[in-house]
C-alpha positions as CSV (number, residue, x, y, z in Angstrom):
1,X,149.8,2.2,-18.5
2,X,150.3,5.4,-19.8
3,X,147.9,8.5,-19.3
4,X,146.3,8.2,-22.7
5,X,145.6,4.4,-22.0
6,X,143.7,4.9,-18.8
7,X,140.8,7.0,-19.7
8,X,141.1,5.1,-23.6
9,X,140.4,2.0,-21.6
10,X,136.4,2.9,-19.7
11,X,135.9,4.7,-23.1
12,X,136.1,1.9,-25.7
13,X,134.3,-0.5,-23.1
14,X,131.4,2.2,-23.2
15,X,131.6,3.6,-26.8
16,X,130.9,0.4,-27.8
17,X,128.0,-0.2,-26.4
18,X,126.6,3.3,-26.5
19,X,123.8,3.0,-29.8
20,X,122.0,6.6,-29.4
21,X,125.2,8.7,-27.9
22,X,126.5,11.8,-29.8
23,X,128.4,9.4,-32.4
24,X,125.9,7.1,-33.0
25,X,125.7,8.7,-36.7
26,X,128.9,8.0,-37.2
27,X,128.7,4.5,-36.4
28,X,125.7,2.8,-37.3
29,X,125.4,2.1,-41.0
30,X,121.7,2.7,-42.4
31,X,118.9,1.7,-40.2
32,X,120.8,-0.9,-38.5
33,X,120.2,-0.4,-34.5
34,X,123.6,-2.6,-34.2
35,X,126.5,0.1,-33.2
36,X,129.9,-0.2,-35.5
37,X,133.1,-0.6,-33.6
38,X,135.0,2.7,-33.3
39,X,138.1,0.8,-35.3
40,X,135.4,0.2,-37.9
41,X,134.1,3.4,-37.9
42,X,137.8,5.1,-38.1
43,X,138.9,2.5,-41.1
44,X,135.5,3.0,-42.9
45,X,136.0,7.1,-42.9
46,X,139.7,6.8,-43.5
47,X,139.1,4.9,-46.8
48,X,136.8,6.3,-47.8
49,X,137.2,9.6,-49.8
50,X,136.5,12.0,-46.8
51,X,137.0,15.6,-46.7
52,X,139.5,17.6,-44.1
53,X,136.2,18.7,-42.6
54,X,134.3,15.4,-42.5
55,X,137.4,14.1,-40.8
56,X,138.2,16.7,-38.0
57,X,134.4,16.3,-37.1
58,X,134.7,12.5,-36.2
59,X,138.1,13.3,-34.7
60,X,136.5,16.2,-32.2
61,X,133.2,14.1,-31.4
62,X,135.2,10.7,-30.4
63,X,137.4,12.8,-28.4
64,X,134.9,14.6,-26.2
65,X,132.9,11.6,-26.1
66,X,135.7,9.3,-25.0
67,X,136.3,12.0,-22.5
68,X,132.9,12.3,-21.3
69,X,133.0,8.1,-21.2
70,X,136.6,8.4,-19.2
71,X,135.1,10.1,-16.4
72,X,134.8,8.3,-13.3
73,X,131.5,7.2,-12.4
74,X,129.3,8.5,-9.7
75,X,128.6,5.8,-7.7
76,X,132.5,5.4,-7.8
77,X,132.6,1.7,-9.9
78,X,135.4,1.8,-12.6
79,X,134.9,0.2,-15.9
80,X,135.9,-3.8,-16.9
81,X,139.0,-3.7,-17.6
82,X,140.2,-3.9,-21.4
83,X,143.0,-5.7,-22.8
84,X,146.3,-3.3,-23.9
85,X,145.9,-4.7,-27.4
86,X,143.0,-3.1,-27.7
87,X,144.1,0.0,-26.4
88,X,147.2,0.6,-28.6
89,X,144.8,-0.3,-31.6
90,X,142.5,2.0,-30.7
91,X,145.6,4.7,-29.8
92,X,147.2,4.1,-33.2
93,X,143.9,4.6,-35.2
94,X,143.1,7.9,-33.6
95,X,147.0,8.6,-34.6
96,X,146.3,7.1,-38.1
97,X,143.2,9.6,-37.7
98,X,145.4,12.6,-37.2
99,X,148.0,11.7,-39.8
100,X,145.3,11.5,-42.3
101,X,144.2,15.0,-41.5
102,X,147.7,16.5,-41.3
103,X,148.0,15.1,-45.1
104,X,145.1,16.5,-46.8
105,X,146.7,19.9,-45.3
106,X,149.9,19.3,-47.4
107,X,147.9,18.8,-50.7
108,X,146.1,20.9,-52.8
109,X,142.5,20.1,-53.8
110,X,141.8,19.6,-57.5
111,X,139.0,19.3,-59.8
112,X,137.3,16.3,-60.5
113,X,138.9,15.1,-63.9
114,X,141.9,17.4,-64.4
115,X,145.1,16.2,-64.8
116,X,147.9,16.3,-62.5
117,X,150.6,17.7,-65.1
118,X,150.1,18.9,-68.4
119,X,153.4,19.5,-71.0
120,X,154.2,22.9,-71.6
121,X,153.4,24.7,-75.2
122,X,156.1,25.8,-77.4
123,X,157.5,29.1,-77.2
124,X,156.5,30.6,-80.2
125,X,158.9,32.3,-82.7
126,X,158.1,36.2,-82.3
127,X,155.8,36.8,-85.0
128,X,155.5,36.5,-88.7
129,X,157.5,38.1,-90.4
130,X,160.6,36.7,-87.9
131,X,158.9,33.0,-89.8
132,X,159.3,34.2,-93.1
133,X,163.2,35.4,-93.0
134,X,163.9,32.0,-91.7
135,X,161.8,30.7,-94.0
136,X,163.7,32.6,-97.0
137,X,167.4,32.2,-95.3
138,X,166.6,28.4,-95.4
139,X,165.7,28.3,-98.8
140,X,167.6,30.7,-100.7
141,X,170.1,29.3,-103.0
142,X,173.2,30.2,-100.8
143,X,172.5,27.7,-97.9
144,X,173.7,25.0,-98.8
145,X,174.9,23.3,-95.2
146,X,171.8,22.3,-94.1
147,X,172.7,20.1,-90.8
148,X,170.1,19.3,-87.9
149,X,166.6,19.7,-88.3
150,X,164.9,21.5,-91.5
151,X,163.1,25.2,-91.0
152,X,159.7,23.0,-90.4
153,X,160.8,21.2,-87.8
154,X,162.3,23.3,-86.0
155,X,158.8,25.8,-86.0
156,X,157.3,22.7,-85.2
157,X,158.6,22.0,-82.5
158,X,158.4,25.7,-81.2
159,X,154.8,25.5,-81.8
160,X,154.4,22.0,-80.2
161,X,150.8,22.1,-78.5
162,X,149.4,25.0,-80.2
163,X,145.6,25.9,-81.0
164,X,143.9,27.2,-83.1
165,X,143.2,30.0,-80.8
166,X,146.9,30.4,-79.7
167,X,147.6,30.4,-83.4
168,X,145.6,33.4,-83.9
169,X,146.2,35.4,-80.6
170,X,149.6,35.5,-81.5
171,X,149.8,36.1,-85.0
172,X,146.8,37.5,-86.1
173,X,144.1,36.8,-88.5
174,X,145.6,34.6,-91.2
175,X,145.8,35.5,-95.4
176,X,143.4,32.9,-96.0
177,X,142.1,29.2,-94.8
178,X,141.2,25.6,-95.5
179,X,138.7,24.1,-93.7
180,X,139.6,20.2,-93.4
181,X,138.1,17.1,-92.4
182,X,139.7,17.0,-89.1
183,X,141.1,20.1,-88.5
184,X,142.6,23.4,-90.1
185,X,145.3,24.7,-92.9
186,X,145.7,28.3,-91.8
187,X,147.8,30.6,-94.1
188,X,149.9,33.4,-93.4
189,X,152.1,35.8,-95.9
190,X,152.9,35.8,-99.2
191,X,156.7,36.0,-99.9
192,X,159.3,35.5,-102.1
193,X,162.2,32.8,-102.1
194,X,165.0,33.8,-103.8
195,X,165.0,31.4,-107.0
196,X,161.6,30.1,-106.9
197,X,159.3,31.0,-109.3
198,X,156.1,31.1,-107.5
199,X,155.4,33.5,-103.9
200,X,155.3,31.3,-100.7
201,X,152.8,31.3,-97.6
202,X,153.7,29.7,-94.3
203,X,150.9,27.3,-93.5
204,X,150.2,25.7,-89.6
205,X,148.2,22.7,-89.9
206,X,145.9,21.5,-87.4
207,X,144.6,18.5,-86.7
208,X,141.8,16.9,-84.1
209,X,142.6,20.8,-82.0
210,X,145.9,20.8,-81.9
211,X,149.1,22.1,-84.5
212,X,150.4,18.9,-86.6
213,X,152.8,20.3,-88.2
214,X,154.1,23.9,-89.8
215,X,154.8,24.0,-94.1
216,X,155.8,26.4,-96.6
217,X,153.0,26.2,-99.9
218,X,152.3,28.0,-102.7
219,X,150.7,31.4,-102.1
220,X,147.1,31.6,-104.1
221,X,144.9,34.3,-104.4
């Protein structure tokens, strides 16, 4: 038997039986005066949603008290003698134990309710006025190959995820804005289109808190 075994062997005989020891906390469940089993005990912490520190504490107080168990006694009597099933289930819980604690140190904790990955916000498109010259290249009377997606895609999509806050850090106040039943029509500029008779605004609509979609409209006062 190895090293490990021997003094494993006195100290699950005893632990068992020992009600008011140092562990006792750890192993009796309300005011039962019953001891659990220290396999119990290690299954019930390792399921449950322990903490690094909660974990290390039962590690370091079955340690020192299977130590203090191991030791021979003084009137020299050893303890029964325990099956090596028991001992290699005891052995591979405390390794379970240990595994368990080497884990949590491999993962970052995080905040009840926050998700693990969120999907990136567009980019953006510079500002303004970089809009509107798309805007009025698109448009104007010369383009006439118009493959792929159309000027509002495309800003929607480079706006995908948006706020209403991002909106405005990064292009300013807007001209002027709707209020709506879910959500916002905020307008910026007021711009010609080369063959249209009316001046154009670019509009970002949002809905329930987040961009919907990006338009060109009529510019009113």
């Amino acid at each position: 038997m190895s090293e490990r075994g021997r003094w494993l062997v006195p100290a699950l005989v005893a632990l068992g039986a020992a009600a008011g020891g140092l562990v006792a906390g750890w192993f009796l469940r309300g005011g039962a005066a019953r001891p659990e089993s220290p396999t119990r005990a290690l299954e019930r912490v390792a399921s449950d949603a322990a903490t690094r520190e909660q974990l290390e504490a039962l590690e370091a107080r079955l340690l020192a008290e299977l130590q203090k168990l191991a030791r021979p006694r003084a009137d020299g009597a050893s303890a029964p003698a325990t099956p090596d099933a028991a001992v290699n289930e005891l052995g591979r819980r405390i390794d379970e134990l240990d595994a368990r604690i080497a884990l949590l140190d491999t993962k970052e904790p995080r905040r009840d309710g926050s998700s693990l990955w969120t999907p990136p916000k567009g980019p953006g498109s510079g500002s303004i006025e970089a809009i509107i010259e798309r805007m009025q290249a698109w448009y104007h009377p010369s383009h006439t190959e118009r493959r792929g997606d159309d000027i509002e895609t495309q800003l929607h999509r480079e706006h995908d995820l948006w706020t209403f806050d991002d909106i405005v850090r990064a292009y300013g106040a807007p001209r002027r804005w709707e209020r709506r039943e879910q959500g916002w029509n905020l307008f910026y500029g007021c711009f010609e289109v080369e063959g249209w008779e009316l001046k154009q605004a670019v509009v970002f609509c949002l809905r329930d808190g987040y961009l919907s979609q990006v338009e060109i409209s009529d510019c009113q006062p």
